[in-house]
BAVEX-488114 format. One record per residue (C-alpha): x, y, z. Coordinates in pm, whole numbers, padded with zeros to 5 digits, always signed. Layout:
// residues N
XYZ ...
// end
This chain:
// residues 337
-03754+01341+00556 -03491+01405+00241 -03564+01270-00077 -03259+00960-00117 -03344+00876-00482 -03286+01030-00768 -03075+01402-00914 -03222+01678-00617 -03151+01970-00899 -03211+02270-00701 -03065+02130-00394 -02711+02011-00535 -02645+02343-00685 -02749+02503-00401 -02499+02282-00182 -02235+02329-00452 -02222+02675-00426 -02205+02659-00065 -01815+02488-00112 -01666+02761-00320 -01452+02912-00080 -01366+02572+00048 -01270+02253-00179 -01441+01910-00209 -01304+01588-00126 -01437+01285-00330 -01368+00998-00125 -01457+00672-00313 -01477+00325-00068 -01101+00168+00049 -00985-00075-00249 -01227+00125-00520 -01344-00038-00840 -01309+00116-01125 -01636+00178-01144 -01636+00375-00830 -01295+00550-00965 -01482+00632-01283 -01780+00773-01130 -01567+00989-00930 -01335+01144-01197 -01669+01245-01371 -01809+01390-01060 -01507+01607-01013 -01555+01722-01360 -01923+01844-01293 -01826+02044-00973 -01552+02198-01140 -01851+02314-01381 -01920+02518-01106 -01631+02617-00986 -01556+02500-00704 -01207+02276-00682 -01202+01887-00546 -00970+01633-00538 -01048+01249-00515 -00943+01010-00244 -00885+00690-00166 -00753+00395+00102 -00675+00055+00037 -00524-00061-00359 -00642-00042-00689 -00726-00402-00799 -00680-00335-01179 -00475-00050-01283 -00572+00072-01632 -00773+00292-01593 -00486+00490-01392 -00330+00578-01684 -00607+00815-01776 -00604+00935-01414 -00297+01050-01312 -00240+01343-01088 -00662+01291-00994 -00636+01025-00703 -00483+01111-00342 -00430+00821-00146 -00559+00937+00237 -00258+00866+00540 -00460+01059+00810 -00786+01172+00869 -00641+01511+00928 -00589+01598+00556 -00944+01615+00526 -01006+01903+00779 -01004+02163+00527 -01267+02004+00265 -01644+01924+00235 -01686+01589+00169 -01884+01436-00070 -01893+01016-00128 -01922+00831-00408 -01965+00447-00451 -01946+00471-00082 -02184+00526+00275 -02128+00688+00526 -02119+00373+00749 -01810+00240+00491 -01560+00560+00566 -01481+00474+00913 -01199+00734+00938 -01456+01025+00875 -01622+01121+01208 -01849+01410+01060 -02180+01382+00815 -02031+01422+00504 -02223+01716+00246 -02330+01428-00012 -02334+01057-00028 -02412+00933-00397 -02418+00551-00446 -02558+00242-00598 -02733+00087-00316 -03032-00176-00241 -03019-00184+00136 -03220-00017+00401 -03157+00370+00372 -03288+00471+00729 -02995+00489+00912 -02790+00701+00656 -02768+01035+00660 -02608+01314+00465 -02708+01668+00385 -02808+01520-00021 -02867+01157-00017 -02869+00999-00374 -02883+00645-00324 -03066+00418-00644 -03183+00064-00619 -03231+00075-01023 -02885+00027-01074 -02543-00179-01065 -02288+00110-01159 -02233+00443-01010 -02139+00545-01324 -02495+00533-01478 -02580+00768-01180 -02296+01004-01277 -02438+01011-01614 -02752+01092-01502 -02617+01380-01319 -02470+01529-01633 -02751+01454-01798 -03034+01638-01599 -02753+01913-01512 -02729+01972-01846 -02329+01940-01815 -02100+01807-02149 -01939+01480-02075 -01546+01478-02191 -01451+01178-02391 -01224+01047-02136 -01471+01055-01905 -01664+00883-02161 -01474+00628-02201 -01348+00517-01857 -01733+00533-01746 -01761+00292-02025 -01521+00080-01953 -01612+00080-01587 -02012+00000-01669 -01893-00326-01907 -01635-00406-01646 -01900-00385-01391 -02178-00588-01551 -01958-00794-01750 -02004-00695-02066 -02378-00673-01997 -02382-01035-01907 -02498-01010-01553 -02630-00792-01311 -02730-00526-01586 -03043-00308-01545 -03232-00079-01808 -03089+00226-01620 -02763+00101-01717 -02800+00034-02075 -03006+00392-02116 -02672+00543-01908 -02431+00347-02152 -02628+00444-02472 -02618+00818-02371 -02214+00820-02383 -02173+00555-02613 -02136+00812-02921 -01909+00993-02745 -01678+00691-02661 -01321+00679-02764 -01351+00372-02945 -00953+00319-02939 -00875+00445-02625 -01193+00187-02496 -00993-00055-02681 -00659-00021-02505 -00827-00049-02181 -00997-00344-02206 -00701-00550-02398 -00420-00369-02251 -00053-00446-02414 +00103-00759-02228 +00488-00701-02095 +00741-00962-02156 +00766-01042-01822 +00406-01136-01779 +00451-01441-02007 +00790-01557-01793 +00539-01527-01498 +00294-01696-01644 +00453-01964-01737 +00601-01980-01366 +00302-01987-01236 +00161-02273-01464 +00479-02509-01326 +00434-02411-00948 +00023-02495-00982 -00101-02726-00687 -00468-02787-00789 -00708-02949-00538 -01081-02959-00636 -01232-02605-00816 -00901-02458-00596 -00537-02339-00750 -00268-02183-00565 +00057-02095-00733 +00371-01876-00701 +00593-01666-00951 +00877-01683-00705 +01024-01422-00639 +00918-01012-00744 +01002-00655-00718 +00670-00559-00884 +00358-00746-00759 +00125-00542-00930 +00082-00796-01222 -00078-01062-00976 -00450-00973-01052 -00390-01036-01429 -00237-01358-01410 -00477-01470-01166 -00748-01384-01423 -00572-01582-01653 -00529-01844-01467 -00926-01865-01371 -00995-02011-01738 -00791-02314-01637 -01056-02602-01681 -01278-02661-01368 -01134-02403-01201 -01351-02171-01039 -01073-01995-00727 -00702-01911-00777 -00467-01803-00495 -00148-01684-00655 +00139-01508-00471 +00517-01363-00521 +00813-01336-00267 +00943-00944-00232 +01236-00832-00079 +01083-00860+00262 +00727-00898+00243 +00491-01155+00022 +00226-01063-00155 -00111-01281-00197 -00373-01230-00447 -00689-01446-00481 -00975-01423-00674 -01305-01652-00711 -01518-01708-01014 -01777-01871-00721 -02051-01656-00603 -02129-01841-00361 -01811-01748-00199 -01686-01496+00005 -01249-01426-00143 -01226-01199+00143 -01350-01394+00444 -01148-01688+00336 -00833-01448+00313 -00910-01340+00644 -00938-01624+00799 -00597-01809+00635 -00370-01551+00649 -00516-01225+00874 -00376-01308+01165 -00008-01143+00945 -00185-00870+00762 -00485-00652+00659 -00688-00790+00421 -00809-00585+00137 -01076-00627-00094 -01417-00721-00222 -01618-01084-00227 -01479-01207-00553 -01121-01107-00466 -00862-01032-00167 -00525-00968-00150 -00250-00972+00145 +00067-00835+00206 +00256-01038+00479 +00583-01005+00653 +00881-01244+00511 +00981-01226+00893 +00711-01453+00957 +00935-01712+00812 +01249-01625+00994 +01396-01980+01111 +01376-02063+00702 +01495-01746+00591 +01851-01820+00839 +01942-02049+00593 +02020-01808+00329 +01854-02098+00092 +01611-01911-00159 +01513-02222-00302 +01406-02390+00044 +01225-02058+00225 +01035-02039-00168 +00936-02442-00108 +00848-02341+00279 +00636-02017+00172 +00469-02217-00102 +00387-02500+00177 +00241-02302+00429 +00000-02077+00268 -00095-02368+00023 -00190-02572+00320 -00359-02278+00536 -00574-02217+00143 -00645-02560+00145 -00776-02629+00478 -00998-02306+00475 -01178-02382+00182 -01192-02737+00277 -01375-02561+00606 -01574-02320+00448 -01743-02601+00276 -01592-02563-00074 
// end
């Protein structure tokens, strides 16, 4: 029986320098977190202490994108399982069970987890109760390995454990403070800064204020539009923003592309699953991607064909906005909420 708990010294650098004639992939969980992202970019950074080369993948979309910015050229996005064939692969922020498209036991599986760990197996199994963020595990690693931490890494481990716990409101554990307080002088105080009040575009006020005059409120529930979009990628900030409307605790919010639309929701609710509800509105035109507090969508405009003959932007907009407000709506309404 392996040990699944805690930094296996001897072991990892004996697995380590098993891969140095091959490379590593780091495959974080589809739709990462930024935690999970975080974790991983320091991970990389410890195995290239060794000397052995890894690259980090992922599936799905990145809810928040900040934290790319100090990331680019790290992240592969996976099309085929067959681009793996030439790595060892080591998860992090993820199980085994969670990476359906790899058939083999991966080398390592490193993760915040509370679950039952019987049924998962790896050749190193790291998986702690004692904590919310796979970054304070990372840490850790650098920490008993004896390995420098960079300031980026740092700082997007930072941001990712405040991010994660809320700004140590909820869900935050002694292991996680100790993990913060070990980086914390080695922070980018700036850079932390930038990332966690990132500079608003012009266009994100005209959306905003789009979405304010297309709000249809009903209960703790909004759903609104910013009409039509070439770039939906500002969705999951507006939504936020649109969560500290008063006695709103869920916001659906969505944008009309050249030929698909794209649906964003998140929940302030914990009681409440975003995903499921998603799912069961609007899967039946897409895959559903995300986490319990948020989900997003991207469905076919053809979907709306005998609107869309009419060449009428403003009446398919009004028929779009009709339909998913109503299938929203009626789930919640089922769901009990």
């Amino acid at each position: 029986m392996f040990k699944k708990y805690g930094v296996q010294k001897r072991k990892f650098k004996r697995l380590i320098s098993f891969c140095k004639e091959r490379k590593l992939a780091i495959i974080v969980r589809d739709d990462p977190s930024l935690d999970a992202l975080a974790a991983a970019a320091s991970f990389k950074d410890i195995v290239d202490h060794f000397g052995v080369e890894s690259d980090i993948f992922y599936r799905g979309s990145i809810k928040d994108a900040t934290i790319l910015n100090l990331m680019e050229g790290d992240l592969r996005i996976i099309s085929t399982p067959s681009e793996l064939m030439d790595y060892e692969v080591v998860l992090i922020g993820a199980l085994p069970k969670d990476i359906k498209y790899i058939s083999e036991i991966p080398m390592m599986a490193i993760c915040s987890y509370k679950g039952d760990t019987r049924d998962i197996v790896a050749s190193y199994v790291d998986l702690r109760p004692d904590t919310t963020t796979n970054s304070s595990i990372i840490i850790d690693y650098h920490r008993v390995l004896g390995i420098e931490i960079s300031e980026n890494d740092a700082t997007r481990m930072a941001f990712a454990i405040r991010d994660a716990t809320d700004n140590f409101m909820h869900d935050i554990t002694r292991f996680d403070i100790e993990a913060y307080m070990y980086i914390n002088p080695l922070v980018n105080i700036d850079l932390l800064a930038e990332l966690e009040h990132p500079s608003v575009k012009p266009e994100t006020f005209t959306n905003l204020v789009a979405a304010i005059n297309n709000k249809s409120i009903k209960d703790t529930h909004m759903v609104t539009s910013i009409g039509y979009a070439r770039d939906f990628s500002g969705l999951p900030r507006l939504c936020r923003y649109l969560l500290d409307w008063e006695g709103v605790l869920n916001v659906l919010i969505f944008a009309v592309g050249h030929d698909s639309i794209r649906a964003y929701a998140e929940s302030k609710n914990i009681k409440l699953n975003m995903r499921k509800v998603i799912e069961r509105a609007f899967g039946e035109w897409g895959k559903v991607r995300g986490t319990a507090s948020y989900a997003l969508i991207d469905m076919p405009l053809g979907i709306f064909k005998t609107v869309m003959s009419t060449n009428d932007s403003d009446i398919l907009l009004s028929s779009v906005n009709e339909v998913i407000s109503s299938r929203y709506f009626v789930t919640m309404e089922g769901e009990g909420f």
